[in-house]
Structure formats: structure tokens, C-alpha cells
C-alpha positions in Angstrom: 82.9 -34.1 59.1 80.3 -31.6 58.5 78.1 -32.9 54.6 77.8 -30.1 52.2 74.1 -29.6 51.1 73.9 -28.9 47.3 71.2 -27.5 45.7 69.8 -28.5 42.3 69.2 -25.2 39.7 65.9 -24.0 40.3 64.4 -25.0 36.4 61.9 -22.2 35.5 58.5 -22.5 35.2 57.1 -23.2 31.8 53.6 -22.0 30.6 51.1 -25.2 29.7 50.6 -25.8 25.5 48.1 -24.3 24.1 46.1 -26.9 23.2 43.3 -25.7 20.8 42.3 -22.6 23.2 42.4 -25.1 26.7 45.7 -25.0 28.8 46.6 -28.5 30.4 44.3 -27.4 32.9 41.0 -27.4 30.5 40.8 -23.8 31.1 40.2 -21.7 28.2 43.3 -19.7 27.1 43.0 -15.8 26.2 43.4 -16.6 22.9 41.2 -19.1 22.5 38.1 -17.0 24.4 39.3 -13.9 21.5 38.9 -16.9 18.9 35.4 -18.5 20.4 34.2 -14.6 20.3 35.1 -13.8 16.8 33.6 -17.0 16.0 30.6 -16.3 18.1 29.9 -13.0 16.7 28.9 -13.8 12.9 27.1 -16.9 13.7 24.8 -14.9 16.4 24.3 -12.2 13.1 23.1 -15.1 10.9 21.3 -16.6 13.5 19.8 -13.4 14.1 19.6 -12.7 10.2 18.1 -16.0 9.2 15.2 -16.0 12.0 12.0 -16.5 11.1 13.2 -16.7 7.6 11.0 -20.4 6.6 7.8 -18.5 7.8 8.4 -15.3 6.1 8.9 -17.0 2.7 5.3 -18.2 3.3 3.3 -21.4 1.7 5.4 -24.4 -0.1 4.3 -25.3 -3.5 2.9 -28.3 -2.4 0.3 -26.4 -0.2 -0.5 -24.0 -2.8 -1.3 -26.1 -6.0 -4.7 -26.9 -5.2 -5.6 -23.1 -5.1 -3.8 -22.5 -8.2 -4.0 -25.3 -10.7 -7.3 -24.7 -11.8 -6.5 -21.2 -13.2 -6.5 -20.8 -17.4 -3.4 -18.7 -16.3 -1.7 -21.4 -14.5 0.5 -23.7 -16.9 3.6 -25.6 -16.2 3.9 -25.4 -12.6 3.8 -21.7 -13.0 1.2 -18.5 -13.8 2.2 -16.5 -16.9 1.5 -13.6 -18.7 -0.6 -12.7 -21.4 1.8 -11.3 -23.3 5.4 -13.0 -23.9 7.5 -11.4 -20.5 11.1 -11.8 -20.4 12.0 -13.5 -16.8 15.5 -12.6 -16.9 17.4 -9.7 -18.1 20.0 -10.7 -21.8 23.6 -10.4 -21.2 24.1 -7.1 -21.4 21.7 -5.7 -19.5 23.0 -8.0 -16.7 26.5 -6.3 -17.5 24.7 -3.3 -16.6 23.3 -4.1 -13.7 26.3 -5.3 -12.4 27.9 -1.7 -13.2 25.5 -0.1 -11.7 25.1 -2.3 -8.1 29.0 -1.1 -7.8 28.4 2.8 -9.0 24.6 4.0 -8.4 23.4 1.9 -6.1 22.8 4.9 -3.6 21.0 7.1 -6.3 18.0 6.0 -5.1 17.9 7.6 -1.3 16.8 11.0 -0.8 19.6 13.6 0.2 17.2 15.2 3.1 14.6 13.3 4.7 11.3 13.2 3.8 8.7 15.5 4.9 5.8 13.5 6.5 1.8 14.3 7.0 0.2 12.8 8.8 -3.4 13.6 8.5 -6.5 12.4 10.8 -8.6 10.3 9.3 -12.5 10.9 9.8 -14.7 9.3 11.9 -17.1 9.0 8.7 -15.0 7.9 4.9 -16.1 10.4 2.4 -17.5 9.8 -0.9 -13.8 9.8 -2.5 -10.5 10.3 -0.9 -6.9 8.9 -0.6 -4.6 8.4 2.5 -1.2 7.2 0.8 1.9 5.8 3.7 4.4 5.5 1.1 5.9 3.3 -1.5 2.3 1.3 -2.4 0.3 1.1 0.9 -2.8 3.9 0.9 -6.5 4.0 2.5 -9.1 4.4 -0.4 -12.3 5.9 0.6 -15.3 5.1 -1.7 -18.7 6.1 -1.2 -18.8 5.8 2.7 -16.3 2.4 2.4 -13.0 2.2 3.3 -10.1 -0.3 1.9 -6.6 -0.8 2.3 -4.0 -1.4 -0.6 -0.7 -3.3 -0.2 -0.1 -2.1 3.2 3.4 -2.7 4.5 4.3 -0.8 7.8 7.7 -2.9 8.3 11.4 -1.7 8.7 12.7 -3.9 5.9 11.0 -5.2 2.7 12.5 -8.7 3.4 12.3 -12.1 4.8 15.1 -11.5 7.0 15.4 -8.3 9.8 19.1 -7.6 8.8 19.5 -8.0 5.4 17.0 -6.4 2.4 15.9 -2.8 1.3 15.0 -0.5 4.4 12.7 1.8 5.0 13.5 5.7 4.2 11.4 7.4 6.0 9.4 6.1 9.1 5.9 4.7 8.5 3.6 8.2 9.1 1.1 6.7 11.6 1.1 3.6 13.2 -1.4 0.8 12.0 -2.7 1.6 15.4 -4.5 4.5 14.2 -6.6 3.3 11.3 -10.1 3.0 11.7 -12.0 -0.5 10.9 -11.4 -0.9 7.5 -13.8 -3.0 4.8 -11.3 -4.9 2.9 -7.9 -5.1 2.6 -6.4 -6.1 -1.0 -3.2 -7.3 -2.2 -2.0 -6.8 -5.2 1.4 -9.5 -4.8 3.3 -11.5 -2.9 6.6 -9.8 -3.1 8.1 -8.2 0.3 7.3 -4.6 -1.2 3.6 -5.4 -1.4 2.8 -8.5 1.6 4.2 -7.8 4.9 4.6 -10.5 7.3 4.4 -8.6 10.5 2.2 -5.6 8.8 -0.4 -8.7 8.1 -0.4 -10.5 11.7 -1.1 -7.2 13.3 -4.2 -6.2 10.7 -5.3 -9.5 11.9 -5.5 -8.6 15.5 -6.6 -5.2 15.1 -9.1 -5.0 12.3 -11.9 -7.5 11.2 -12.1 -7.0 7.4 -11.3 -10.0 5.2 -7.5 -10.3 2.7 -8.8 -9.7 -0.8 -6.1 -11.2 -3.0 -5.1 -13.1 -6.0 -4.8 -16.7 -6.4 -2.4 -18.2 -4.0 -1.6 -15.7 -1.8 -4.3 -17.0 0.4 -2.2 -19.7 1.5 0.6 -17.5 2.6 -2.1 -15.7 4.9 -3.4 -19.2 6.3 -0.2 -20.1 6.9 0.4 -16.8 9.0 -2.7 -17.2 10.9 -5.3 -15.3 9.0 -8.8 -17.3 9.2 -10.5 -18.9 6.4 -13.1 -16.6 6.2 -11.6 -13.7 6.4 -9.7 -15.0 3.1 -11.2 -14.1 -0.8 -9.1 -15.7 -3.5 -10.1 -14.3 -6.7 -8.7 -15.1 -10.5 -7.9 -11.9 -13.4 -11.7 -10.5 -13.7 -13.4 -12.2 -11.1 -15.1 -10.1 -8.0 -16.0 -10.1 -4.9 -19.0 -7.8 -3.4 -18.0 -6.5 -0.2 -19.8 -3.7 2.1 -21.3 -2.5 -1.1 -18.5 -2.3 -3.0 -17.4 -4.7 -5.9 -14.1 -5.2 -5.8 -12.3 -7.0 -9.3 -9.7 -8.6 -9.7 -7.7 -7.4 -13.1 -4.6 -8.1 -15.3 -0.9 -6.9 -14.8 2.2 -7.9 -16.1 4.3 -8.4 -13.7 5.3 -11.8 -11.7 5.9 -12.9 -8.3 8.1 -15.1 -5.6 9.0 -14.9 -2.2 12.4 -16.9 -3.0 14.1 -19.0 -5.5 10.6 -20.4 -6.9 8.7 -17.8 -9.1 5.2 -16.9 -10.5 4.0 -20.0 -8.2 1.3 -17.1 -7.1 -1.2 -14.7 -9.3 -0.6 -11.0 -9.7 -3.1 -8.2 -10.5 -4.5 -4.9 -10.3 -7.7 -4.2 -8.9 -11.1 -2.1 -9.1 -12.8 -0.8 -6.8 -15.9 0.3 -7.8 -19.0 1.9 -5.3 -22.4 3.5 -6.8 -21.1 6.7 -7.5 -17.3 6.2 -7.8 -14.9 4.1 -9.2 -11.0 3.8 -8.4 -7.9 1.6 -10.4 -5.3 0.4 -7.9 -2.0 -0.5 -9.9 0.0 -2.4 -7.8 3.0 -3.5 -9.4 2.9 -4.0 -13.1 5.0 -2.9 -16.6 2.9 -1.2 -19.7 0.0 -3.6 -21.0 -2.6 -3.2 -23.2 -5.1 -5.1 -20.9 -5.6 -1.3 -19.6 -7.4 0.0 -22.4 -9.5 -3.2 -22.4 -10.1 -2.5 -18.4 -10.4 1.1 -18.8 -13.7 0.3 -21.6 -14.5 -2.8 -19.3 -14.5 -1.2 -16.0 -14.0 2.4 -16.5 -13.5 4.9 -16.7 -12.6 5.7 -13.3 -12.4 8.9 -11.1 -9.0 8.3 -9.2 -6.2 5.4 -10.6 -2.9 4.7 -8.3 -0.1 3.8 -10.9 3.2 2.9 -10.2 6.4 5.8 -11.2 9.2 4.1 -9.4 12.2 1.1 -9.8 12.1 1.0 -13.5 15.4 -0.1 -15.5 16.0 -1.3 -18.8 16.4 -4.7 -17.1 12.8 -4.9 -16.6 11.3 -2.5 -18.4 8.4 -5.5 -19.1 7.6 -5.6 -15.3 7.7 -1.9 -14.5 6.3 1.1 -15.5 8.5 4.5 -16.6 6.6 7.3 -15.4 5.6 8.3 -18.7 4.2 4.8 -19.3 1.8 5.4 -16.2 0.4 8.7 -17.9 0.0 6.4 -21.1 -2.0 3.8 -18.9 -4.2 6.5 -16.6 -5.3 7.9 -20.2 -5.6 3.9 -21.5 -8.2 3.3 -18.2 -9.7 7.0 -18.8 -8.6 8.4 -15.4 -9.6 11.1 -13.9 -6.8 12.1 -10.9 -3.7 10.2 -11.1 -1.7 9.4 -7.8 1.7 7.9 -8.0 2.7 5.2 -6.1 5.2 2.7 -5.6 8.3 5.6 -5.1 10.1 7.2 -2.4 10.0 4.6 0.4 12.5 1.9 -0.4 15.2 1.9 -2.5 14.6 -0.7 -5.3 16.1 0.9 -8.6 18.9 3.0 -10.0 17.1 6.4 -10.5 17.3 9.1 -8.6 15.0 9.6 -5.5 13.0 12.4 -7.2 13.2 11.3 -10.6 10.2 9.6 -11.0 8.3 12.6 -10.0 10.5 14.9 -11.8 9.2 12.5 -15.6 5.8 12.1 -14.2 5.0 15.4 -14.1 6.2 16.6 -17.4 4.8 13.7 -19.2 1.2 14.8 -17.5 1.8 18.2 -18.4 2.5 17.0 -22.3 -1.0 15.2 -21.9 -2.9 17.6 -19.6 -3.3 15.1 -16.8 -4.1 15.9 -13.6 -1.6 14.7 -10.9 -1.3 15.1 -7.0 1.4 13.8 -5.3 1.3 13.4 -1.6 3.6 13.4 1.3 3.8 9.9 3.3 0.6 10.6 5.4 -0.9 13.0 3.6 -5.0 12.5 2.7 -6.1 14.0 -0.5 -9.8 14.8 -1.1 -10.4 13.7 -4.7 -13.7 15.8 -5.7 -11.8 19.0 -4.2 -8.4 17.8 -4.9 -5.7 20.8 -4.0 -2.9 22.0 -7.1 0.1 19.8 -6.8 2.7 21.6 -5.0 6.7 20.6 -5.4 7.9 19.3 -1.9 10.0 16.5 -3.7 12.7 18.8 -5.0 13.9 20.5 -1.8 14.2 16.6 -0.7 16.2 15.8 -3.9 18.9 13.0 -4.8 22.3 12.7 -3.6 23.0 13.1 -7.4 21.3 16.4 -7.5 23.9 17.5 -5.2 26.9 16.3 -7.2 28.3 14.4 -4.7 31.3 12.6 -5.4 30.7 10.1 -3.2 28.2 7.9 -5.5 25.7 8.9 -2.4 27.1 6.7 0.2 27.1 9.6 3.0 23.4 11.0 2.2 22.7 7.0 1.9 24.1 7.2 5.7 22.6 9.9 6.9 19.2 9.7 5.5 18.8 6.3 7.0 20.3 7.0 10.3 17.2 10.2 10.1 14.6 8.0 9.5 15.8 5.4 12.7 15.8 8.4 14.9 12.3 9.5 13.9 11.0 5.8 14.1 12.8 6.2 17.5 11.0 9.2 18.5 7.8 7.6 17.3 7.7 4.7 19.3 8.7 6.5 22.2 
């Protein structure tokens, strides 16, 4: 008798659990390689965001108190003004602020890029001349001398490479193509005014020594800059350099590289030769410590005042435009070029705008202005009639966008990348 084989029904086969992105296996699932990449993805940005971010903040407080705490200006753990300086804005200017972050903060990029000029330097520096690369940075020639001023060459004005204010228009020349300079001076230490990577390649390229206010010479030591290529100086002291006396003076501003503030001097400066004398700004609100300069010091052939990033927020920290004609006529200045504008965007005004009020106020006071293109060198003993280049470039408000200037924000950007591009091609 002849068995009949059964069969038992064929089960089907089931997929292994999921367990946490690893099949029974320990093979990563699909889903769990899409979950390690979206993971993967922001924490390479802040990686990538956050790099070099304990250097670039520079010296701790611990290694800059002994430079410091010896300075009648020093109290507290802190510098301070002469005169009383709100810190922080009241309540409702910080309501204000807020409103405008959310609804203006593009006003301040141009709505066509920026013309550059780049103009050859000579082999010789004359007796008086200017070289300005934007925002604060410019080449001061004085009797036969040559110094630097807040020179910043770098994409962003930040500790980070992702994240902080970017450039809006590419640097003119590259650092490569200055000649040997005789000192470089700082007015600061905030990112618009010290440059980490700007500073580490002066060092390799030029021999002149970092001219700066009290504590900033520990950021540089930190970076790598030698001792004696360092000068530390207090409000009114002076260095002589090349033949040229270079003086520390007042501003009323502050400083900090991150949460801890005014733990280093700010100033303005002098430079004075034999024959001519030049005011360098930096970064400062309306003070009467200009006149007492100005009679001190003065009067002076060329001053570089700062136009841009005012707001009622801090109108104690930064100029208006007008308020820079009142201080060139405080310091009895002869030419008056305007710096600390069209580079970054650090205010609420339109790109232009500080232009636009600087020269009607100096017009109301018969001032003499000139207002260079990034690049552009202006002889000061033959200096040429100002000429309007900064109203073809305009605001996105002067167009009437409705877009609160987020497009030409876009595009004007994106323009000065592909000219940086070009550039370093």
C-alpha cells in the first residue's frame, strides 16, 4: 500500500524587525542609513561652523589682566568710558530692534554690486595719500611712510566661516599685493576691525609691528604674532615708528569678541609725520574728546570717520553721518574720508544712505569730502571733486521692492562670490 506524501503550507517569508536602523542581521536598514544621514548632515554644519571658533575669540581674561589692569581706564574687571555709555539698548528700543531684524534687515545690501578700483600702489608712498578696501581697512601714506588701518580681507566678519555678516563686495586686491608697510594699527578687537586670518597672513608677508590698544596684544600673541612686533599703547600714549608718531587717542565705543565685554581698550589714532598729520576713527559714537584732540593733536590734513551702522540703539557707540561732519570740524580737518560703510551689513539703513546724509551735512558746513570706490587711492594734496558712483549702486529700498530686499540681498551676495571666484582663479 502505496504512503501518501503531504506537504506542509509553504509559510512566507517575513522581513527581520527593524531594530533601531539594524536588521537581525546587524545590517543597517534603508531607513536607518536616511536617519544616520539626516543626523549626519547638521552635526557636520556645526562642526564645520563651530571650527576654529576657541581661537578666533582670541585671549581669556586670565591671560589678558596683566596687560590691562594697570590702566586709569580699567575698573571693575572692565575698561569704560569717559563719559557715562549705555551698554544695552532700554526696552523699547530693543522692541525695535526686534521689528526691524524681522522687516529691514536686508536694507542694508546694495541692489547692484559694487564698482571696484583697484589702483597700483607706487613703488615710493607720497607725501599724503589714501588707499581705502572697504568698510574700515585703508593704506595711509604719510610723508614717505606707509601704515595700515583695521585691515580685514576675510569673507565673514565672524568667529565662525558659516555663520556672521559677509562680505558684499570681494576684497579689491589681495593682501598679496601691498608693499612692506611701516605699521599696522588697530583700532578694536571686534570681527569688523581684527581679522583672524587677515592678521596671520600680514605676519607672514610683511615685517612691520601691530600697533594697538591695550589688550589686543594678547589676542595677536595668542595668534602667533612675535613679541616685538607687538606695541601696546594706553588713550594718549605714542609710539615713534619709521619717523612717524603714532598716538593712541579716545573713542567711545567698547569692545568683545564674545559674551565678555570691554575686557580690551578701544581708540582712535594719529598719525602724525613732519609735514602731515592724519585722524583714523575707527569705530566710535560722537565725543567731545575730539575737540580736545583736534587742539591737542591737530589740526590735521586728512581724518577717516566712520558714516555707517548707526541706530537709535546705539546711537552712543556710533556715529550718524552728520555727527562725523560735526567731529572732522571738532578735530579741524582738512579732507574727510568716510569709512566704516558699504562692506558688511551691520545696521538697518540703507546701503547708500550714509553717503546720501554725509554729503548734505558737508555741504551745510562746506566740508570737503571724497568718497572712494573699494580700491580706489586718492591723492590728498590734489584730491579729485567727489563724483556720485554710490547712487547707480543704490538700496533695495530705493527700488521699492516689495520683497523687504531679500532677492537683491540674494543676488548681490551670490555677485560678489562669483567675483571672489574669478579673483582667485
Amino acid at each position: 500500500m502505496r504512503r501518501r506524501r503531504t506537504t506542509s503550507p509553504t509559510r512566507p517569508r517575513t522581513r527581520a524587525p527593524d531594530r533601531g536602523g539594524w536588521d537581525a542581521r546587524g545590517v543597517p536598514s534603508p531607513r536607518g542609513l536616511l536617519a544616520a544621514a539626516l543626523l549626519a548632515a547638521p552635526v557636520a554644519w556645526l562642526t564645520r561652523a563651530a571650527w576654529g571658533l576657541p581661537v578666533a575669540l582670541g585671549a581669556s581674561r586670565r591671560a589678558l589682566r596683566p596687560h590691562v589692569a594697570g590702566s586709569p581706564h580699567f575698573s571693575e574687571g572692565r575698561f569704560r568710558n569717559t563719559l557715562a555709555t549705555p551698554s544695552l539698548p532700554g526696552s523699547e528700543d530693543r522692541r525695535t530692534l526686534l521689528r526691524q531684524m524681522r522687516e529691514e534687515r536686508h536694507r542694508g545690501v546694495p541692489a547692484r554690486p559694487v564698482p571696484l578700483a583697484p589702483t597700483p600702489l607706487p613703488a615710493e608712498a607720497a607725501e599724503l595719500a589714501v588707499t581705502w578696501f572697504g568698510h574700515s581697512s585703508a593704506l595711509l601714506e604719510v610723508d614717505g611712510r606707509r601704515v595700515l588701518v583695521d585691515p580685514v580681507w576675510g569673507r565673514r566678519v565672524s568667529p565662525s566661516p558659516l555663520v556672521g555678516p559677509v562680505r558684499l563686495h570681494p576684497v579689491p586686491s589681495p593682501l598679496a599685493d601691498l608693499p612692506q608697510v611701516d605699521a599696522v594699527l588697530i583700532s578694536h578687537d571686534h570681527y569688523d576691525h581684527l581679522d583672524l586670518p587677515t592678521v596671520r597672513e600680514l605676519v607672514q608677508r610683511q615685517r612691520a609691528p601691530f600697533v594697538v590698544p591695550l589688550g589686543i596684544g594678547a589676542h595677536l600673541r595668542r595668534w602667533g604674532v612675535p613679541e616685538d612686533r607687538v606695541v601696546e599703547l594706553d588713550w594718549d600714549g605714542e609710539v615713534q615708528i619709521a619717523g612717524l608718531t603714532l598716538t593712541c587717542t579716545e573713542a567711545r565705543h567698547f569692545s568683545g569678541r564674545f559674551l565678555t565685554r570691554d575686557t580690551t581698550l578701544w581708540s582712535s589714532w594719529v598719525v602724525a609725520g613732519p609735514r602731515h598729520r592724519v585722524f583714523f576713527g575707527g569705530d566710535t559714537g560722537y565725543t567731545p574728546a575730539f575737540a580736545a584732540i583736534g587742539a591737542r593733536l591737530g589740526p590735521f590734513d586728512l581724518t577717516l570717520l566712520p558714516v555707517g551702522a548707526y541706530n537709535d540703539a546705539w546711537k552712543y557707540i556710533h556715529m550718524t553721518p552728520e555727527e562725523a561732519v560735526r567731529a572732522h570740524g571738532d578735530l579741524g580737518g582738512g579732507l574727510l574720508v568716510p569709512v566704516h560703510w558699504a562692506t558688511f551689513n551691520l545696521g538697518f539703513h540703507g546701503w547708500a544712505e550714509p553717503i546720501q546724509r554725509l554729503c548734505a551735512a558737508a555741504e551745510r558746513s562746506d566740508v570737503r569730502v571724497a568718497v572712494p570706490r573699494p580700491g580706489e587711492r586718492i591723492d590728498v594734496l590734489a584730491a579729485p571733486s567727489t563724483r556720485d558712483w554710490w547712487t547707480a549702486v543704490g538700496s533695495p529700498v530705493d527700488d521699492g521692492g516689495d520683497d523687504a530686499g531679500a532677492v537683491s540681498s540674494v543676488v548681490a551676495r551670490a555677485g560678489a562670490w562669483l567675483a571672489e571666484r574669478r579673483a582667485s582663479r
